[in-house]
N, CA and C of each residue as an Amber inpcrd file, in Angstrom:
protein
   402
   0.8380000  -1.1820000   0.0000000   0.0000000   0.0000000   0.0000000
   0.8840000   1.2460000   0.0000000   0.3720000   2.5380000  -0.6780000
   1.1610000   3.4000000  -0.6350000   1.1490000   4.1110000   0.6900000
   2.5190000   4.8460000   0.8210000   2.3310000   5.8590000   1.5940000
   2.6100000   7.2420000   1.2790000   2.4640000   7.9970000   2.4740000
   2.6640000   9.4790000   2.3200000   4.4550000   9.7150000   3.1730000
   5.1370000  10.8060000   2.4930000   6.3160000  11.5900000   3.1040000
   5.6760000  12.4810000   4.2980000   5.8850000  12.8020000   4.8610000
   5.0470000  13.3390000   5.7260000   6.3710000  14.1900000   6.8760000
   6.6910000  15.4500000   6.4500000   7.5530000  16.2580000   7.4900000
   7.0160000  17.5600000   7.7950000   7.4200000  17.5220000   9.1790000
   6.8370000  18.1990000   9.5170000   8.3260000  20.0480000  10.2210000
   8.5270000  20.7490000   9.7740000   9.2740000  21.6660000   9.9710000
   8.7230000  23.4720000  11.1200000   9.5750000  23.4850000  11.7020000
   9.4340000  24.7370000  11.8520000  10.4220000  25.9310000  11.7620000
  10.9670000  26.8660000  12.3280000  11.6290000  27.5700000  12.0540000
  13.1150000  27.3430000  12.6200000  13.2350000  26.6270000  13.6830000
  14.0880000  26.4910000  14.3100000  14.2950000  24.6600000  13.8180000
  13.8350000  24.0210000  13.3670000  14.0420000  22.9690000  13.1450000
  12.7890000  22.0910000  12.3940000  13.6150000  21.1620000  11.6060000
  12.8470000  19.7840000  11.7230000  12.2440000  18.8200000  12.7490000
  11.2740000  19.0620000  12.9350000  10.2430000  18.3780000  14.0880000
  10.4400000  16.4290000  13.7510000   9.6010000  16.5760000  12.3180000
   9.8310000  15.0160000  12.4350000   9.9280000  14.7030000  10.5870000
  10.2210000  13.3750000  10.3740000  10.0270000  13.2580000   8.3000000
  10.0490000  11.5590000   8.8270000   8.5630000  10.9740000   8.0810000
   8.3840000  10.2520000   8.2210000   7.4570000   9.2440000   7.5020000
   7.1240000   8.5280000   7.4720000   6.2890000   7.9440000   6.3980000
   4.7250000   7.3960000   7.5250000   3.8550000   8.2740000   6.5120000
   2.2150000   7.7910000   7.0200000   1.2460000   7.2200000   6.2630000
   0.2230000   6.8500000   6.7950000  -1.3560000   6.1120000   6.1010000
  -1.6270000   7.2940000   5.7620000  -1.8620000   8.3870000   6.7940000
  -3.0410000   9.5360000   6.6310000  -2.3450000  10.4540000   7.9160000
  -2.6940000  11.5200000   7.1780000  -2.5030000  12.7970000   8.2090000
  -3.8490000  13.7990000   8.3560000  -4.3190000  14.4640000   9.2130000
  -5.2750000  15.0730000   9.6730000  -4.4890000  16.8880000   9.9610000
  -4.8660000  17.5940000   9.2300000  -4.1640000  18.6640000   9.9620000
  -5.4890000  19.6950000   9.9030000  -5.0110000  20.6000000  11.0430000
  -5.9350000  21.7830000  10.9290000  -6.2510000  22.6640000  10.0000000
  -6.8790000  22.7530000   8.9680000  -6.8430000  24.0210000   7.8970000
  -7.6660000  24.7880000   8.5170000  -7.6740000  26.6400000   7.9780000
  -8.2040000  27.6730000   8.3220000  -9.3240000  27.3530000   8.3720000
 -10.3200000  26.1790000   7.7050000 -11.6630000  26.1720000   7.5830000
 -11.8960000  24.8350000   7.9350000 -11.3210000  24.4260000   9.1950000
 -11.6100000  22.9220000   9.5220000 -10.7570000  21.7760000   9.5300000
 -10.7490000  20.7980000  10.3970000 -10.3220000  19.4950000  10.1710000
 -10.1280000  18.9820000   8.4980000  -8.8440000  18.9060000   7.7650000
  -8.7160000  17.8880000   6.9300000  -7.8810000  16.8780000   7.0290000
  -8.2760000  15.7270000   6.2810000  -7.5420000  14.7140000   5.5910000
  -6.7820000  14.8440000   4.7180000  -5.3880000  13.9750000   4.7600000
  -4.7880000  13.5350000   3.5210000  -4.2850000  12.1350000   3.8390000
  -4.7110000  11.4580000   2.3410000  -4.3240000  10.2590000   2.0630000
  -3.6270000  10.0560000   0.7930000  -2.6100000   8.6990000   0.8210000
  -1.7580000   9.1950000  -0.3340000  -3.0890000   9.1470000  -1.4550000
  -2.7760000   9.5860000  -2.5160000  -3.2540000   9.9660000  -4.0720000
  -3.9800000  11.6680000  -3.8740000  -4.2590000  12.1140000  -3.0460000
  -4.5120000  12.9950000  -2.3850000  -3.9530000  14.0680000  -4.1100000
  -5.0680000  15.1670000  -3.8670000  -5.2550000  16.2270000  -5.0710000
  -3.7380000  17.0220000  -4.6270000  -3.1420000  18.2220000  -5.3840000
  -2.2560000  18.5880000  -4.4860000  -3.2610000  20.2150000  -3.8150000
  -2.9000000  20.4580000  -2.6970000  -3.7500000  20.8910000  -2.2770000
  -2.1480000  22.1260000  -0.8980000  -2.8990000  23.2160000  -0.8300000
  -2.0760000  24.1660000  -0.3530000  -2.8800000  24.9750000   1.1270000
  -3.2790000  24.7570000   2.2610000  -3.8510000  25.7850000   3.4010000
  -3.2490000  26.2510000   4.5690000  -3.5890000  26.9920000   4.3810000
  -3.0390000  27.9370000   6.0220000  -3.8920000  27.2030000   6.8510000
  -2.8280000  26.9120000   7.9010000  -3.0210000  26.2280000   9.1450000
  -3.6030000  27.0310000  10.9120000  -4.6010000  26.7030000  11.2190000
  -4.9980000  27.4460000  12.5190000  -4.4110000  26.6660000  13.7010000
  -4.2240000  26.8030000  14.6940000  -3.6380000  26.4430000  16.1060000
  -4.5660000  24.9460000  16.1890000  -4.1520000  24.2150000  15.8260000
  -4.8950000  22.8900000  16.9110000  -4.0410000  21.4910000  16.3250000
  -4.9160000  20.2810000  16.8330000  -4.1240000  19.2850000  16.4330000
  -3.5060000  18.8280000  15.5170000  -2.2560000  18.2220000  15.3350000
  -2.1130000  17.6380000  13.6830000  -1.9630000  15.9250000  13.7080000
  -2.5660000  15.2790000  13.3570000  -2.5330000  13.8310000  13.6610000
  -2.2700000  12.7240000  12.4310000  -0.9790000  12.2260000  12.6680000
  -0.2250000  11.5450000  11.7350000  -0.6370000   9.7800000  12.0590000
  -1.0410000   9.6770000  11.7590000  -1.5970000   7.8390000  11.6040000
  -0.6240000   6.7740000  10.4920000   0.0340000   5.8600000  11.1920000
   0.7490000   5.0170000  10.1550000   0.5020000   3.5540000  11.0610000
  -0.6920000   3.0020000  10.3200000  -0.8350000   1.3230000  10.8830000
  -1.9280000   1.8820000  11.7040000  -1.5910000   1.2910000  13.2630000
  -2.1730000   1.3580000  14.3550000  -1.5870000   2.4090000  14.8570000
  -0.4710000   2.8860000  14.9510000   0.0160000   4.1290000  15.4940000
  -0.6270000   5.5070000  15.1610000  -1.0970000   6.0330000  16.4650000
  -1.5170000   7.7230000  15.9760000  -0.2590000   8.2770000  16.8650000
   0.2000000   9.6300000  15.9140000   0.7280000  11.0150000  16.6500000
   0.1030000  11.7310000  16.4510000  -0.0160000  12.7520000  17.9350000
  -0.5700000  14.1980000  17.6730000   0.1980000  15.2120000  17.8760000
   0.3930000  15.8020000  17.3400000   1.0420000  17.1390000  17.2800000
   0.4270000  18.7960000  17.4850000   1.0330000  19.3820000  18.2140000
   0.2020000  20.8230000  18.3850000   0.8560000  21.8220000  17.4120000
   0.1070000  22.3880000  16.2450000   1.1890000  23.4650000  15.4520000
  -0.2340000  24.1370000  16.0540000   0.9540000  25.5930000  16.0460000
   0.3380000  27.1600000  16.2630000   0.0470000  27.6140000  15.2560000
  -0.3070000  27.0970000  13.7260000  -0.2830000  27.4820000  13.0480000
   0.6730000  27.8430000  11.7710000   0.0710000  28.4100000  10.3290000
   1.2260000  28.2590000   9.6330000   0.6760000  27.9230000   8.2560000
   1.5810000  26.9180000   7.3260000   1.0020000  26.1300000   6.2320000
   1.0830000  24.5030000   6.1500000   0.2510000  24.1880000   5.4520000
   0.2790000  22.6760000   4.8750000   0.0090000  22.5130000   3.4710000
   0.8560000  21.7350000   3.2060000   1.1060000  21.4660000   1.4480000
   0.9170000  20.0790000   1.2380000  -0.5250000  19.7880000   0.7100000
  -0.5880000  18.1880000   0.4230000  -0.2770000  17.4530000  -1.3200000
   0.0310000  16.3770000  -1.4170000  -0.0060000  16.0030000  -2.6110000
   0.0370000  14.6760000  -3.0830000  -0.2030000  14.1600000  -4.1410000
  -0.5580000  12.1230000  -4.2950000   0.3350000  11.3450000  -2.9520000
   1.5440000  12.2890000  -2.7420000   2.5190000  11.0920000  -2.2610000
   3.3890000  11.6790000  -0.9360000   3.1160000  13.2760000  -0.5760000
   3.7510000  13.6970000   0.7470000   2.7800000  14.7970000   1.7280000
   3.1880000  15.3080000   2.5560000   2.5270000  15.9190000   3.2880000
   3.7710000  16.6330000   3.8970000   3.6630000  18.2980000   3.0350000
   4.6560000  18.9250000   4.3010000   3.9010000  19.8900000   5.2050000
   4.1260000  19.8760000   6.4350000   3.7510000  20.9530000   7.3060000
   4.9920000  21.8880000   7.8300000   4.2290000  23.2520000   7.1600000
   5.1800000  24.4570000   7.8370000   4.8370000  25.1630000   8.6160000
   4.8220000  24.6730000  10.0630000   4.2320000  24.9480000  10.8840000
   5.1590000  26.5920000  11.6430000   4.5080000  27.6110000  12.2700000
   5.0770000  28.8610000  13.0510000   5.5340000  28.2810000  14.1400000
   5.0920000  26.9970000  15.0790000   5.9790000  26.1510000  15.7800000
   5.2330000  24.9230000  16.2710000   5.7170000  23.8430000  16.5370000
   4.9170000  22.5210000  16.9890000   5.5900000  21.7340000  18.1480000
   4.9980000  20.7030000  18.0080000   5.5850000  19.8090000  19.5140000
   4.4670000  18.5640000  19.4570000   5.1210000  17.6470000  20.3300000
   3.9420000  16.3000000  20.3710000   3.7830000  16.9330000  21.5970000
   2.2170000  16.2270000  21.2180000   0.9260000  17.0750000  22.3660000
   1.8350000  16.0210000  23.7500000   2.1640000  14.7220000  23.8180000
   2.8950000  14.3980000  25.3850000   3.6210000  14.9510000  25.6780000
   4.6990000  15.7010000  25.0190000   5.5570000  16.7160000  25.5470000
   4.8810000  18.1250000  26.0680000   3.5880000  18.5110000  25.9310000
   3.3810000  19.8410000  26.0830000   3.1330000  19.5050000  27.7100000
   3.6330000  21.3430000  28.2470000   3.6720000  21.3550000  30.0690000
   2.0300000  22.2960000  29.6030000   1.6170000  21.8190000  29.9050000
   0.0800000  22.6820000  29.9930000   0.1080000  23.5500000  31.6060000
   0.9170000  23.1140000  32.4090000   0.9520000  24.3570000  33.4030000
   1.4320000  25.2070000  33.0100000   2.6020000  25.2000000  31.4920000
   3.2240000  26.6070000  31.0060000   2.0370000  26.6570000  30.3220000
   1.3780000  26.3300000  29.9510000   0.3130000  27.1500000  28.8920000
  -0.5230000  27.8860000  29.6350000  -0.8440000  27.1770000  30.9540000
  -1.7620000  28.0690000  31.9510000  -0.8950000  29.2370000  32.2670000
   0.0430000  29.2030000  32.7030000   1.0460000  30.4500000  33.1020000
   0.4270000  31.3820000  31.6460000   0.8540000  31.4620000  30.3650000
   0.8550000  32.1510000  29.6450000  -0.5390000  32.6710000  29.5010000
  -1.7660000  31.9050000  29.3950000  -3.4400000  32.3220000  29.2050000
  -3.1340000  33.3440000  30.8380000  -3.1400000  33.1970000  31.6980000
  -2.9530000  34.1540000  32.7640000  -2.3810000  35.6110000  32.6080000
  -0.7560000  35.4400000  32.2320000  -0.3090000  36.3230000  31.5940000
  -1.1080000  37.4120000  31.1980000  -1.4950000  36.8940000  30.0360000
  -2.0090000  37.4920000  28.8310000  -3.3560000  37.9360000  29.0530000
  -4.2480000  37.2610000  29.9290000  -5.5200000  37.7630000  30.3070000
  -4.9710000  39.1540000  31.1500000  -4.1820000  38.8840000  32.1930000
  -3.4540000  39.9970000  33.0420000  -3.3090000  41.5090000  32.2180000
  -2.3250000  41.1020000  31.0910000  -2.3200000  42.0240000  30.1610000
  -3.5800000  42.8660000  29.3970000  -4.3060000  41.7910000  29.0080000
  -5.3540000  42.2340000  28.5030000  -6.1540000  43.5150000  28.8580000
  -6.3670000  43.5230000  30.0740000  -6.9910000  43.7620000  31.1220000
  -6.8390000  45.4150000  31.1330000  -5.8220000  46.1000000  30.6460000
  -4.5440000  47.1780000  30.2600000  -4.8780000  47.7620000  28.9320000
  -5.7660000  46.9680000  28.2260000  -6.0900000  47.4590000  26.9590000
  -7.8050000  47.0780000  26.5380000  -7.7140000  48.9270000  25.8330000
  -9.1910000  49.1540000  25.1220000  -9.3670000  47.9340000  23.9430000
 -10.6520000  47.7090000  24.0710000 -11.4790000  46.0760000  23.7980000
 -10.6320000  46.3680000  22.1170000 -10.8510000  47.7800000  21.7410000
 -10.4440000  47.8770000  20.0970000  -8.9820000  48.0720000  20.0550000
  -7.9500000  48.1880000  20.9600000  -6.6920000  48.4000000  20.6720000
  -6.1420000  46.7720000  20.2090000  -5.3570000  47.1360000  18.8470000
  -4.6790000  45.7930000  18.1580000  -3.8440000  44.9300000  19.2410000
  -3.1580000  45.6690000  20.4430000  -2.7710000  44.8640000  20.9530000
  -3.4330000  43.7810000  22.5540000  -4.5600000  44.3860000  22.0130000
  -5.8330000  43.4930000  22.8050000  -6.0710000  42.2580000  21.8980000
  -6.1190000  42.4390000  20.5670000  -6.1230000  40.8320000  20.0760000
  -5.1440000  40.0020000  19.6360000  -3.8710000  40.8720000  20.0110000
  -2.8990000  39.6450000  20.4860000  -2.9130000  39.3720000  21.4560000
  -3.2820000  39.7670000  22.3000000  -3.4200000  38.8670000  23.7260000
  -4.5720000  37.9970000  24.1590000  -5.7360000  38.1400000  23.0490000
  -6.7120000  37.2820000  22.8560000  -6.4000000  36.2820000  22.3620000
  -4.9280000  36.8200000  20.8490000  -4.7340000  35.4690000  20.1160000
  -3.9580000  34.4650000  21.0290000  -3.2350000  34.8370000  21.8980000
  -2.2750000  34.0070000  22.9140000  -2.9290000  33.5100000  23.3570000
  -4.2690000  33.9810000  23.7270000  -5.3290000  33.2670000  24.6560000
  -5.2770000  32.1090000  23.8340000  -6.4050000  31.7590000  22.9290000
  -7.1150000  31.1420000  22.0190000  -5.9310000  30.0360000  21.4850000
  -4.8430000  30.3420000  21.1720000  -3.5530000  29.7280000  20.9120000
  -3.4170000  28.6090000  22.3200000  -2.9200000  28.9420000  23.2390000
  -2.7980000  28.3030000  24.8090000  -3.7380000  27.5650000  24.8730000
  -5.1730000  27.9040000  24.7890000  -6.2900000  27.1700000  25.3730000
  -6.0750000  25.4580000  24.3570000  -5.7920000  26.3740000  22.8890000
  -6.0320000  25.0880000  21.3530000  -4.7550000  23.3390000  22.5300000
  -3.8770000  24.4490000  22.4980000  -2.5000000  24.1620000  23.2640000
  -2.7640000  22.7320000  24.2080000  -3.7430000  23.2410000  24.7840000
  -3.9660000  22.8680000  26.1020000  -5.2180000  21.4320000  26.3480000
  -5.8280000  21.9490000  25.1920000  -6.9220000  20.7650000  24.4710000
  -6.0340000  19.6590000  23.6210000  -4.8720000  20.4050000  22.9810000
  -3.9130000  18.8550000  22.0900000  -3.5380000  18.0170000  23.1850000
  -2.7850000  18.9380000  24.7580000  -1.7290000  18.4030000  25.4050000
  -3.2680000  16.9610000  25.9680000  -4.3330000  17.7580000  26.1230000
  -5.2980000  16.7150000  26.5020000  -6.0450000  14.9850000  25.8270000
  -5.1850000  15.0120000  25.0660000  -5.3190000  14.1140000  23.8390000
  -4.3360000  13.1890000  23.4950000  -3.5050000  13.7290000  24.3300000
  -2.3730000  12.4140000  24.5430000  -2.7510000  10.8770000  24.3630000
């Protein structure tokens, strides 16, 4: 049976390159699939799980977002940064949603840097739901 290439990169490094059944990643508009023969296909990635399946084995992975580039025979993810959801400390993620609510707190509902500290929110929480999925 075929498979997929499947790497996954961020800025500071290669996360993982590996061979899968199917990958699941977050696109801007939802949960997709790729399986090999797969159309080639290009989306910006939102904060949540990315789940690499080969056999019986699942990985999940947390990207913050970014791109994914699918096609008949690989899967790259260019993720802004990732991690396997068992490695994530979700007490640092709580530290940071705190933070940032703290901050918030400092700024008018319409000042731009009120929805980066919403996006940190919303980011942490996604964070915090992968690390739960272990």
């Amino acid at each position: 049976m075929a498979k997929l290439n499947v790497e996954i990169v961020t800025p500071e490094r290669r996360l993982a390159q590996l061979q899968a059944d199917e990958v699941i990643a977050p696109g801007a508009d939802g949960l997709f699939g790729v399986r090999p023969g797969h159309t080639p296909y290009l989306s910006v990635m939102q904060p949540g799980p990315l789940t690499v399946r080969e056999g019986t084995i699942t990985t999940i992975y947390f990207v913050s977002g970014g791109f994914v580039e699918a096609g008949p025979g690989a899967v790259r993810v260019l993720a802004d940064s990732a991690e396997v959801a068992s490695g994530i400390d979700v007490a640092a993620a709580q530290k940071r949603i705190t933070e940032a609510e703290a901050r918030l707190k400092a700024f008018e509902v319409t000042d731009p840097r009120a929805e980066e500290q919403r996006t940190i929110i919303r980011r942490e929480q996604k964070r915090i739901a992968v690390g739960a999925l272990k």
